[in-house]
PDB file as gemmi writes it, atoms N, CA and C in Angstrom:
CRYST1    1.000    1.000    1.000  90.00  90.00  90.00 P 1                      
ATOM      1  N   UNK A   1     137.164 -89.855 106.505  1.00  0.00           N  
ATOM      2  CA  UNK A   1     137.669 -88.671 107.171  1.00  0.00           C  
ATOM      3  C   UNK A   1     137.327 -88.767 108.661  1.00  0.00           C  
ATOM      4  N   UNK A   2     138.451 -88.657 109.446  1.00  0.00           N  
ATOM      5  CA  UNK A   2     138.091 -88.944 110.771  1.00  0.00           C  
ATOM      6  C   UNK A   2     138.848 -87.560 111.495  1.00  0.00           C  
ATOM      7  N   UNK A   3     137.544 -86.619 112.209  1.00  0.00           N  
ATOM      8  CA  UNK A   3     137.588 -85.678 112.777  1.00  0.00           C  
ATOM      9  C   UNK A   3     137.791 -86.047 114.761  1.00  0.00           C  
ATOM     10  N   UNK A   4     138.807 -85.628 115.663  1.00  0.00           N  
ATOM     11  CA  UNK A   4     138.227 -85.905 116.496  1.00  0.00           C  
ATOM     12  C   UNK A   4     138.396 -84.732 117.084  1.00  0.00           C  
ATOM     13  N   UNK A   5     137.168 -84.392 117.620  1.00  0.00           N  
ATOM     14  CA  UNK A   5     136.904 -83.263 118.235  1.00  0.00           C  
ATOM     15  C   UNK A   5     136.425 -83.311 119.409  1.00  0.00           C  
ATOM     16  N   UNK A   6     136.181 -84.583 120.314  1.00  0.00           N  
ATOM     17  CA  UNK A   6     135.968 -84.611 121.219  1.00  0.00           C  
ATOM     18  C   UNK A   6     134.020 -85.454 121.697  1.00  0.00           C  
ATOM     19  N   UNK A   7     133.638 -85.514 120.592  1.00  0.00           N  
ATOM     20  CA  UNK A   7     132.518 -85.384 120.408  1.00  0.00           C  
ATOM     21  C   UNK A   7     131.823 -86.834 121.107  1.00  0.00           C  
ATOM     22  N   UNK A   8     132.710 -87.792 120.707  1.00  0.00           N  
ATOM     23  CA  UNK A   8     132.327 -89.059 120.855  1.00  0.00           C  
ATOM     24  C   UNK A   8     133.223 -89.650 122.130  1.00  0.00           C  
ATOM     25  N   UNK A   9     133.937 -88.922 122.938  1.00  0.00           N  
ATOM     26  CA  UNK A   9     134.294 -89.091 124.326  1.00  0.00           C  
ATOM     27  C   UNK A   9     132.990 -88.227 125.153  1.00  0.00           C  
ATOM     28  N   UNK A  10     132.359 -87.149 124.348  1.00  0.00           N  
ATOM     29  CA  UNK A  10     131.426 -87.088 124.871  1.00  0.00           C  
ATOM     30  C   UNK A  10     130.395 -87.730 125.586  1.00  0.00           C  
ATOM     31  N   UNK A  11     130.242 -88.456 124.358  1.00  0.00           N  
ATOM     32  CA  UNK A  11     128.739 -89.346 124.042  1.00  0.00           C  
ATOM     33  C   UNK A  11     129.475 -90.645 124.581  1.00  0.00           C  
ATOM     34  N   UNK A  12     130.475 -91.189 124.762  1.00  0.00           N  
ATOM     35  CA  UNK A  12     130.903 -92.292 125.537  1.00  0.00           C  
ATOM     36  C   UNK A  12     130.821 -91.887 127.172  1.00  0.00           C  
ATOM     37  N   UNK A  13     131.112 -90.787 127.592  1.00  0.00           N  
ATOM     38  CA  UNK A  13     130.839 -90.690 128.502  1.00  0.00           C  
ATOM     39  C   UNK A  13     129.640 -90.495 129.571  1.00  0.00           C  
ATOM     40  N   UNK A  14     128.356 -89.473 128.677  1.00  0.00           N  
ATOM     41  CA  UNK A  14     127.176 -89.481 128.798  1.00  0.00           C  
ATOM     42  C   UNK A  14     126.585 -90.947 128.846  1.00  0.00           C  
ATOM     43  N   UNK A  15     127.012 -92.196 128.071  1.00  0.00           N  
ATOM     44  CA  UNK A  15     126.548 -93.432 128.212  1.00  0.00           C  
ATOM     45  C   UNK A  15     127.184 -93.997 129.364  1.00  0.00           C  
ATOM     46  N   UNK A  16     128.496 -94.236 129.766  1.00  0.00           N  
ATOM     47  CA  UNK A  16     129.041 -94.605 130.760  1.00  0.00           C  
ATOM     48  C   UNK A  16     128.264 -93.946 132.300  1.00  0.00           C  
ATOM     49  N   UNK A  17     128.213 -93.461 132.139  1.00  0.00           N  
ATOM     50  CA  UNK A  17     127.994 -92.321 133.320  1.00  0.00           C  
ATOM     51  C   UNK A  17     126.067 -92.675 133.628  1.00  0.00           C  
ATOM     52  N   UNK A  18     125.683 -92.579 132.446  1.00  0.00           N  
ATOM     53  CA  UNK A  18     124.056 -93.557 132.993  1.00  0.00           C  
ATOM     54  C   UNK A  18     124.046 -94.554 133.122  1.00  0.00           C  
ATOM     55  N   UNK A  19     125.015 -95.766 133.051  1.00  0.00           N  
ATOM     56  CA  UNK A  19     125.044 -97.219 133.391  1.00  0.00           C  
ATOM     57  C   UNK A  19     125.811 -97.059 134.718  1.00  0.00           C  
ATOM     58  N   UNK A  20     126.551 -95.915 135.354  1.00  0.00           N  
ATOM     59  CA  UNK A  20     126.837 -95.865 136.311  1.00  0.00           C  
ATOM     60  C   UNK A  20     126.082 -95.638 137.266  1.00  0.00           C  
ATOM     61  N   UNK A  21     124.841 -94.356 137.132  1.00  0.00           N  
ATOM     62  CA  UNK A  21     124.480 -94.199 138.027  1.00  0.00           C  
ATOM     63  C   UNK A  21     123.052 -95.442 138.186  1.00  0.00           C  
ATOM     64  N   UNK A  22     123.062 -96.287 137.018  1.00  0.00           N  
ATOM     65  CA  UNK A  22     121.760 -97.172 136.850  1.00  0.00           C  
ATOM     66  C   UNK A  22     122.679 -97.961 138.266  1.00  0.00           C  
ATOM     67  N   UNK A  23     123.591 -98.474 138.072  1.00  0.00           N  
ATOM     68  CA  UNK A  23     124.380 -99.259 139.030  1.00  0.00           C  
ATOM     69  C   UNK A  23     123.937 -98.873 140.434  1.00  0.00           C  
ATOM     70  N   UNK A  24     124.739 -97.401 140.640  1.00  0.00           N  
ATOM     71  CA  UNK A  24     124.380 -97.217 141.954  1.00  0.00           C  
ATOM     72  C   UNK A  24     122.904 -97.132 142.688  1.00  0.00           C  
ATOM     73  N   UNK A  25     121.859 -96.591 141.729  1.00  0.00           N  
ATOM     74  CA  UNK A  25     120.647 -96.642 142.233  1.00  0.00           C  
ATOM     75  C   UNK A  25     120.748 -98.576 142.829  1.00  0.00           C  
ATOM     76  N   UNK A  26     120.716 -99.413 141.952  1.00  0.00           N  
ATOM     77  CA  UNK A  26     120.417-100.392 142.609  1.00  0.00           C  
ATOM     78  C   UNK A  26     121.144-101.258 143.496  1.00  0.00           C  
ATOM     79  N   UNK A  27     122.195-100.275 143.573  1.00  0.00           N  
ATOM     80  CA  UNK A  27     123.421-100.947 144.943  1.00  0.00           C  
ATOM     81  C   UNK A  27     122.748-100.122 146.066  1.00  0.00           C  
ATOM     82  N   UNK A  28     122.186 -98.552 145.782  1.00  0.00           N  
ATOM     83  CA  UNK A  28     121.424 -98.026 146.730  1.00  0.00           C  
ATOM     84  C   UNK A  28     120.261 -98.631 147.644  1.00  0.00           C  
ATOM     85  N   UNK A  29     119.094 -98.986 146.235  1.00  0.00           N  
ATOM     86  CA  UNK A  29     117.730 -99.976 146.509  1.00  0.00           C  
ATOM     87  C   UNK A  29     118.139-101.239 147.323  1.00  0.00           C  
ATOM     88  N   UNK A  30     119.524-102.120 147.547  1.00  0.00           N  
ATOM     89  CA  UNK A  30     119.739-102.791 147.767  1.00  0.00           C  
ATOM     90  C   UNK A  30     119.580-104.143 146.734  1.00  0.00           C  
ATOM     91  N   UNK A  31     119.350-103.527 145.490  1.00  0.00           N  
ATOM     92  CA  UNK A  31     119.637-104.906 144.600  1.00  0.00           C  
ATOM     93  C   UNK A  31     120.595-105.206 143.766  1.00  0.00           C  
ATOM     94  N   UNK A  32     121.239-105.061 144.372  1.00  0.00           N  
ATOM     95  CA  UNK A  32     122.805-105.258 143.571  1.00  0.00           C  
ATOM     96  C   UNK A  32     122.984-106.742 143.450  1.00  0.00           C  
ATOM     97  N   UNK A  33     123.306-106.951 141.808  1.00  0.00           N  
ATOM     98  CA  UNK A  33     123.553-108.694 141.515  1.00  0.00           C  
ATOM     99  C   UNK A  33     124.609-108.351 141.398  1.00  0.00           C  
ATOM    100  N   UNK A  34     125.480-107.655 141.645  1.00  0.00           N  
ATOM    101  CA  UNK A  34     127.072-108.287 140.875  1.00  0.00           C  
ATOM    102  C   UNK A  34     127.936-108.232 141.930  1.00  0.00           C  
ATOM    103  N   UNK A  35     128.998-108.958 142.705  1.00  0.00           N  
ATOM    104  CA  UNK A  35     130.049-108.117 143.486  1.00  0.00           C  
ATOM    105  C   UNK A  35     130.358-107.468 143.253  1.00  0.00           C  
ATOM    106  N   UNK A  36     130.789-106.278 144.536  1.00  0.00           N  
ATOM    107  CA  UNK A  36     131.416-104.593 144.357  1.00  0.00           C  
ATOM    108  C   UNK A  36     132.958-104.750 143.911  1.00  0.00           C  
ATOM    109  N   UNK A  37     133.746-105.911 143.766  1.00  0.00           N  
ATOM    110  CA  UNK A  37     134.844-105.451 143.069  1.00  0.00           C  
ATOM    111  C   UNK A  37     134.531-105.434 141.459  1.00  0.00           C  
ATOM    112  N   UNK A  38     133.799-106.745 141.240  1.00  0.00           N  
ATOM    113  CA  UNK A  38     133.457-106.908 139.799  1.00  0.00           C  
ATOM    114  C   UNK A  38     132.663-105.455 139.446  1.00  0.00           C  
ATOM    115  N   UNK A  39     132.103-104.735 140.096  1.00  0.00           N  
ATOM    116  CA  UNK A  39     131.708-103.588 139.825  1.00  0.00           C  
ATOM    117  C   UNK A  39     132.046-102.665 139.508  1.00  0.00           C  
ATOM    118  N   UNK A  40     133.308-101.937 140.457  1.00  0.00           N  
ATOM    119  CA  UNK A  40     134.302-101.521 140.210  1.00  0.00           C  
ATOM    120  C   UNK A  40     134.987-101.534 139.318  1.00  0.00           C  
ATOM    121  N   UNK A  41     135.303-102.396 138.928  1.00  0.00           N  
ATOM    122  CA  UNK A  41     136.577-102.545 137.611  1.00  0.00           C  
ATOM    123  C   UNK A  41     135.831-102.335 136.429  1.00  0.00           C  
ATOM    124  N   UNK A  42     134.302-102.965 136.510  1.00  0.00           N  
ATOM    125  CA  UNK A  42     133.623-103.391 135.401  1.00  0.00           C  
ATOM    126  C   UNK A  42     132.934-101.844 134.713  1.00  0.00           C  
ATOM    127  N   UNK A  43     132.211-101.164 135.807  1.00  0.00           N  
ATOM    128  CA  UNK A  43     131.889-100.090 135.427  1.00  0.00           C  
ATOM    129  C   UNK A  43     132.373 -98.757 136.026  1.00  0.00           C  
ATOM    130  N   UNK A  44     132.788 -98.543 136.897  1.00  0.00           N  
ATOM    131  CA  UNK A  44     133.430 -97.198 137.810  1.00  0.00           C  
ATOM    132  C   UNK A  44     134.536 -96.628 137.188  1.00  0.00           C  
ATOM    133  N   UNK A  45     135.139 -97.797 136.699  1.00  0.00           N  
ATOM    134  CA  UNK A  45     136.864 -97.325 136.553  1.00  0.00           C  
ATOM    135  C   UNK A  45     136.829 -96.783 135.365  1.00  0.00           C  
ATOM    136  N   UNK A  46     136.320 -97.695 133.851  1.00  0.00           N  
ATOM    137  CA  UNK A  46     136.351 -97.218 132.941  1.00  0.00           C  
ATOM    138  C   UNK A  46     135.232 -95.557 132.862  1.00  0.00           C  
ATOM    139  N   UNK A  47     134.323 -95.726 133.313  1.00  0.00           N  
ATOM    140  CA  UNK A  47     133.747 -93.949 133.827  1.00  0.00           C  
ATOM    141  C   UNK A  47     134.597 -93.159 133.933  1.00  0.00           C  
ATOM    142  N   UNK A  48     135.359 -93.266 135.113  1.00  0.00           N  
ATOM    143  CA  UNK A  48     136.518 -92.509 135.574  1.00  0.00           C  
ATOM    144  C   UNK A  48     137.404 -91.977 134.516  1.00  0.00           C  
ATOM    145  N   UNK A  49     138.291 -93.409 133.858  1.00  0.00           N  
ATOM    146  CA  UNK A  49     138.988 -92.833 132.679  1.00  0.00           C  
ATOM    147  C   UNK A  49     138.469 -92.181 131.564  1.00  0.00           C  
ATOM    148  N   UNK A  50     137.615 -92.478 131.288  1.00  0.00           N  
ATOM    149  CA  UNK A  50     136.444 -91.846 130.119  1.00  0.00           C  
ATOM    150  C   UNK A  50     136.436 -90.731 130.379  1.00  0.00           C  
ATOM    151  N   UNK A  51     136.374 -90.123 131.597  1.00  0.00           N  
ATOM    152  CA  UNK A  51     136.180 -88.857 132.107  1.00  0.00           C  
ATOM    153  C   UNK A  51     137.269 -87.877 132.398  1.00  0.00           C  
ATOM    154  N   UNK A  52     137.991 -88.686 132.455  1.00  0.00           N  
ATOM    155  CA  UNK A  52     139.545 -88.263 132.455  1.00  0.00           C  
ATOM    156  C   UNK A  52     139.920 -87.934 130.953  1.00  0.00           C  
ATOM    157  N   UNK A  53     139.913 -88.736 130.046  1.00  0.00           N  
ATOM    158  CA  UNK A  53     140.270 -88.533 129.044  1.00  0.00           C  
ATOM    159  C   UNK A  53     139.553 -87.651 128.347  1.00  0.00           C  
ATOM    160  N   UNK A  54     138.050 -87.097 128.428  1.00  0.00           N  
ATOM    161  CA  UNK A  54     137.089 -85.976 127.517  1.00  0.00           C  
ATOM    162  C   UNK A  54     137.821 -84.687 128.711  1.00  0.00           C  
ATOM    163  N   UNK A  55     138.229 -84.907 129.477  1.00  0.00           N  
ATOM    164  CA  UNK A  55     138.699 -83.263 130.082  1.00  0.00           C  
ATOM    165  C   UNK A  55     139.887 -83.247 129.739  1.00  0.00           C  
ATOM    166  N   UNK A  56     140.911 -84.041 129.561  1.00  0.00           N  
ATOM    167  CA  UNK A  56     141.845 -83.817 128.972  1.00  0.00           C  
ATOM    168  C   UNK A  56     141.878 -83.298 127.076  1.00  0.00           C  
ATOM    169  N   UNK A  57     140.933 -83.616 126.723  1.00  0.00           N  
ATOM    170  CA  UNK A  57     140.325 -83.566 125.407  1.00  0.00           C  
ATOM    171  C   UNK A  57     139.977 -82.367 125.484  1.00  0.00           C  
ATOM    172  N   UNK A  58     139.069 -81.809 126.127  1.00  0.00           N  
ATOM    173  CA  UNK A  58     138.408 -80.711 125.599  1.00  0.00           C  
ATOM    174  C   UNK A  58     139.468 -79.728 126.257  1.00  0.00           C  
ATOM    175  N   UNK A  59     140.162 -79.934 127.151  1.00  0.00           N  
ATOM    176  CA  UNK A  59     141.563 -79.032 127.592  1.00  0.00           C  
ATOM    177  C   UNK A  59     142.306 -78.431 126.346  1.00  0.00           C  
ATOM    178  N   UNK A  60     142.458 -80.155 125.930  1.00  0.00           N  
ATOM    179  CA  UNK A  60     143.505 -79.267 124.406  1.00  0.00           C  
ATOM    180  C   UNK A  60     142.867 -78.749 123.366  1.00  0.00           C  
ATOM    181  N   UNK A  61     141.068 -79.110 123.536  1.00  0.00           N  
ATOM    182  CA  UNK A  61     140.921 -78.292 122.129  1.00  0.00           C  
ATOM    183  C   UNK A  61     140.612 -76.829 122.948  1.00  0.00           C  
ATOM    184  N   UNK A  62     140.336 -76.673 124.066  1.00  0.00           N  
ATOM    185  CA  UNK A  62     140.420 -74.984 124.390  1.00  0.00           C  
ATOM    186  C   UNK A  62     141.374 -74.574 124.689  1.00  0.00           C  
ATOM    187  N   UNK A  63     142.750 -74.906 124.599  1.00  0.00           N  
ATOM    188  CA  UNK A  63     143.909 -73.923 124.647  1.00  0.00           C  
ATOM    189  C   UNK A  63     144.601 -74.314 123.448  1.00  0.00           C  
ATOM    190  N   UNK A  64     144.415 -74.981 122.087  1.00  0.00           N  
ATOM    191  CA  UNK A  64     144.697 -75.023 120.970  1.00  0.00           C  
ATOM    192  C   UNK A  64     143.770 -73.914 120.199  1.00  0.00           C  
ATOM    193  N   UNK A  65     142.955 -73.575 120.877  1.00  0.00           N  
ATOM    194  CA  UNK A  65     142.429 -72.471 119.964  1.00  0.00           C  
ATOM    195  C   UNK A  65     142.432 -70.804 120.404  1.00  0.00           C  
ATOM    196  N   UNK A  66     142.456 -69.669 119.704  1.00  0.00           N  
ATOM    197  CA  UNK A  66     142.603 -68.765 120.245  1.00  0.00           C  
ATOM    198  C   UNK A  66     141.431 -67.366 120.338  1.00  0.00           C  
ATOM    199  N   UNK A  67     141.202 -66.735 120.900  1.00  0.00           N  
ATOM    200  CA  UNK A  67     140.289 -65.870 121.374  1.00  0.00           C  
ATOM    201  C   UNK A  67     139.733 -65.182 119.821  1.00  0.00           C  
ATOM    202  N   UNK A  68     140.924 -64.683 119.232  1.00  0.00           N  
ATOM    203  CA  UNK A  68     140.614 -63.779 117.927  1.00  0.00           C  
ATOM    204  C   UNK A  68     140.471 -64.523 117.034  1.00  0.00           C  
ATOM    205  N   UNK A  69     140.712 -66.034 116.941  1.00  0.00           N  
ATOM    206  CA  UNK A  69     140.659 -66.496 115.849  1.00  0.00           C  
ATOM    207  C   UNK A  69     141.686 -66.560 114.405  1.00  0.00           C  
ATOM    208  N   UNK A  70     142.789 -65.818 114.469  1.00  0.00           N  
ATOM    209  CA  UNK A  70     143.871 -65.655 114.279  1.00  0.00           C  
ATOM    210  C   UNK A  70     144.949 -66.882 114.573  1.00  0.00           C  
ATOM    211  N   UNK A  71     145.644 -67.042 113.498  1.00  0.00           N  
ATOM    212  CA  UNK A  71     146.634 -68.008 113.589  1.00  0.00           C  
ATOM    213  C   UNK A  71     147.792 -67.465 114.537  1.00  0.00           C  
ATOM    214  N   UNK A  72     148.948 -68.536 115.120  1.00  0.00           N  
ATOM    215  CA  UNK A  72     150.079 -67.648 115.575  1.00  0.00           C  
ATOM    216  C   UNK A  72     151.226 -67.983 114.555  1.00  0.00           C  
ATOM    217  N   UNK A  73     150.929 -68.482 113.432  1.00  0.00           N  
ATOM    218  CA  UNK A  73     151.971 -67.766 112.695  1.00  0.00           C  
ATOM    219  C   UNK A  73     152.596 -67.017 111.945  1.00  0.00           C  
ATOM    220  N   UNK A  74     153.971 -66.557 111.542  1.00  0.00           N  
ATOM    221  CA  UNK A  74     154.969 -66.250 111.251  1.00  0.00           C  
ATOM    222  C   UNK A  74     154.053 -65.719 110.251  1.00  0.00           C  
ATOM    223  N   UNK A  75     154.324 -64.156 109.652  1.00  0.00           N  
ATOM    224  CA  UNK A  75     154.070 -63.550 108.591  1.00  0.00           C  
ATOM    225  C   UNK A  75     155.710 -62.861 108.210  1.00  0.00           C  
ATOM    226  N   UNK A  76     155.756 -63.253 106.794  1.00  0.00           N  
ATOM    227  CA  UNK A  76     156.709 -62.317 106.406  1.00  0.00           C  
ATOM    228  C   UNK A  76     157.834 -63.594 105.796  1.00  0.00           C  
TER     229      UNK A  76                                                      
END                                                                             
């Protein structure tokens, strides 16, 4: 049974997002081993989309759901 609720764009992103900022601290410190394009592509971008995609996610599960809890359909 596979639920997606958003949960695990979460938690992909919470992980992405600390290997990001592990990155920048040491592009900050000045010890950066990797080139900044290989960087870029390697870790920034996919962040980005990750992040893109859990707000688009949690977009549709908060306007797929409604205040009262009430369905909108059709009676009768």
């Amino acid at each position: 049974m596979h639920t997606d609720t958003g949960t695990e764009w979460g938690l992909a992103l919470a992980l992405l997002t600390a290997v990001s900022a592990l990155f920048i601290t040491l592009r900050l410190l000045g010890h950066a081993f990797i080139v900044w394009e290989f960087e870029l592509l390697i870790v920034y971008v996919p962040t980005t989309l990750c992040l893109v995609a859990f707000m688009l996610k949690r977009r549709t599960t908060f306007s797929s759901g409604d205040e009262d809890g009430k369905s909108h359909e059709a009676t009768g």
